[in-house]
C-alpha positions in Angstrom: -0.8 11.8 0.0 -2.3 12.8 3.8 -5.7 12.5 2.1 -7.6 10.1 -0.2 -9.1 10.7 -3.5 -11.4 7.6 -2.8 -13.9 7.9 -0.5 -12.7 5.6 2.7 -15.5 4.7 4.8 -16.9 6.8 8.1 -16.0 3.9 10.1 -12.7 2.8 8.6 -11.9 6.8 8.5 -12.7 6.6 12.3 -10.2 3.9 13.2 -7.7 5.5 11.0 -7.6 9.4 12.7 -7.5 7.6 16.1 -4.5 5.5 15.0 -3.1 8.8 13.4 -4.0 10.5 17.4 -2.7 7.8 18.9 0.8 7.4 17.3 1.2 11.3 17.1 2.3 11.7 14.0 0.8 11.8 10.0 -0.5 9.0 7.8 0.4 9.2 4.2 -2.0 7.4 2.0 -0.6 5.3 -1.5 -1.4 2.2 -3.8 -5.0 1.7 -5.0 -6.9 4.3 -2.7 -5.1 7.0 -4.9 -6.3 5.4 -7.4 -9.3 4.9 -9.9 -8.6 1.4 -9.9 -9.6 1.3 -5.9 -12.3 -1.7 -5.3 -14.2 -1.0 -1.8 -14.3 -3.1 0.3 -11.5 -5.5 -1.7 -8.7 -3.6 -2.3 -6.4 -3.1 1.1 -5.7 0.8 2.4 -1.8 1.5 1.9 -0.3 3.7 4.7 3.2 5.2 5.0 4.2 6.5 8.2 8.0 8.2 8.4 9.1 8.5 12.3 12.9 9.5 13.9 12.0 6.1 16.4 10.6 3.0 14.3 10.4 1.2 17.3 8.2 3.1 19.4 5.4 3.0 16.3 5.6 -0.5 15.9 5.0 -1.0 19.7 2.1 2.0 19.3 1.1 -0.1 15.7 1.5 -3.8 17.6 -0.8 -2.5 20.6 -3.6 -0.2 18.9 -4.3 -3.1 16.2 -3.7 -5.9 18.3 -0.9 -7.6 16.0 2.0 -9.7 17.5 5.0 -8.1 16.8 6.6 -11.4 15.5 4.2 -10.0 12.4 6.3 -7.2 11.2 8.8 -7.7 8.6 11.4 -6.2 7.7 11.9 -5.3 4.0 14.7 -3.6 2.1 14.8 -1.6 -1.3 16.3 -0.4 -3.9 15.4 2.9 -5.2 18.1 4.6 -7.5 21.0 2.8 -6.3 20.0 3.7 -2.4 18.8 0.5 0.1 15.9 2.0 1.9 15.0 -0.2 5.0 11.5 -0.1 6.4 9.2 -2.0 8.4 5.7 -3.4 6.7 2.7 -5.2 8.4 -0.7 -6.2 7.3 -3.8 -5.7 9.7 -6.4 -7.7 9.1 -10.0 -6.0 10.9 -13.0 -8.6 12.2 -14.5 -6.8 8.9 -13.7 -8.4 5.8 -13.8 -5.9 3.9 -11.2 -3.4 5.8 -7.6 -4.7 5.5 -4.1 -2.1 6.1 -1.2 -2.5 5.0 1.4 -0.3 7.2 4.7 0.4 6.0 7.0 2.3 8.8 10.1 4.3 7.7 13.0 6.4 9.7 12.3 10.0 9.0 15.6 10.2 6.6 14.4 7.9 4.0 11.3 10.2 3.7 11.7 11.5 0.2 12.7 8.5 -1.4 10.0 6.5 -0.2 7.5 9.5 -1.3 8.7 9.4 -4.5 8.7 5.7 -5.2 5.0 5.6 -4.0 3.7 8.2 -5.9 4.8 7.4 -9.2 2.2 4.5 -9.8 -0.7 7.4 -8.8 0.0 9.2 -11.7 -0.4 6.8 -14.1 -2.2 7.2 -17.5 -5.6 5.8 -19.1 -4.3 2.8 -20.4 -2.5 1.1 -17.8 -5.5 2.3 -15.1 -7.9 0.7 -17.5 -5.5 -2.6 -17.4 -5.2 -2.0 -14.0 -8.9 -2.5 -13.3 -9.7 -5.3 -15.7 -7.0 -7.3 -14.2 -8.8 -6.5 -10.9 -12.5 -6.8 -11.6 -11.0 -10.5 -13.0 -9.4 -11.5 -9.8 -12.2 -9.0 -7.3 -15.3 -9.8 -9.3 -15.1 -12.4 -11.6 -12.5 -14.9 -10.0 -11.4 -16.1 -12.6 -8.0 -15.6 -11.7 -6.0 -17.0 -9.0 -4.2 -14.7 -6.2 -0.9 -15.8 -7.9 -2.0 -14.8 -11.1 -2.9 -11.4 -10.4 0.1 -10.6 -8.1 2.6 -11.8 -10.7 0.9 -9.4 -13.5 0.2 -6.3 -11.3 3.5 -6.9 -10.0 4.7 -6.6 -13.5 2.3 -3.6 -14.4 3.8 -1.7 -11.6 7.6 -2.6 -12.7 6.9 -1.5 -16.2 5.4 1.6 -15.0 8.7 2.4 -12.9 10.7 1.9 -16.2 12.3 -1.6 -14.6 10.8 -4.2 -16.9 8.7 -4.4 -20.0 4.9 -4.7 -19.4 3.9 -8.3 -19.6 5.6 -11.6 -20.9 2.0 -12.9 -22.5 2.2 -9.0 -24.4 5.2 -10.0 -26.3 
């Protein structure tokens, strides 16, 4: 997960190894750039970064990107009856087309979180080719609304972890 099988862009890749200089410490890549159902230029770039002090990288995240702090959120888990607690913030670049999503984690929560996020990158023809349609629908076409498409890959992504069935309009 420290490397991409997409293809990020030089200049994207740029920002990202000075970020990765900057905070000292390694990027782990997950979601969609993992993926064949990665859209350039649409789909966001999901980092995990696991540190022993949360706070110093969101002070390191807040000032490199430019974000308020006030823009981090807290978010808390459930992954096999253990509540992992990280930190999650979206950057948004001048360039459309280059959006992070950073996800910050203590050091102990490590192999849980690792585990979690690679489970949807290993998923099998089928549900990458629903995967895509669903995108190219909401990316492409737009003939889907942003609720739409979160609600079903939301779902996608649950049935793939084994916590609900696939899709309500499948039944």
């Amino acid at each position: 997960m420290e490397y991409t099988k997409n293809k990020i862009p030089y200049d994207i890749q740029k920002i990202l190894n000075n970020y990765k200089e900057y905070i000292d410490t390694k990027i782990y890549y997950y979601g969609s750039i993992q993926r064949v159902d990665y859209f350039i230029g649409k789909s966001d770039i999901d980092i995990l970064i696991f540190t022993d002090n949360v706070d110093a990288i969101i002070s390191k995240t807040s000032y490199y990107f430019h974000i308020n702090k006030k823009k981090f959120r807290k978010i808390v888990w459930n992954y096999k009856n253990k509540l992992i607690e990280g930190i999650k913030v979206m950057y948004y670049s001048d360039d459309p087309e280059f959006r992070l999503e950073i996800s910050i984690y203590d050091e102990k929560y490590k192999k849980y979180v690792i585990a979690d996020k690679s489970l949807p990158n290993n998923i099998s023809f089928m549900l990458s080719l629903l995967l895509i349609i669903l995108k190219c629908l909401y990316y492409n076409i737009g003939i889907i609304p942003k609720s739409y498409y979160r609600y079903y890959k939301t779902n996608l992504f649950n049935y793939i972890r084994g916590e609900e069935s696939i899709f309500v309009l499948l039944k």
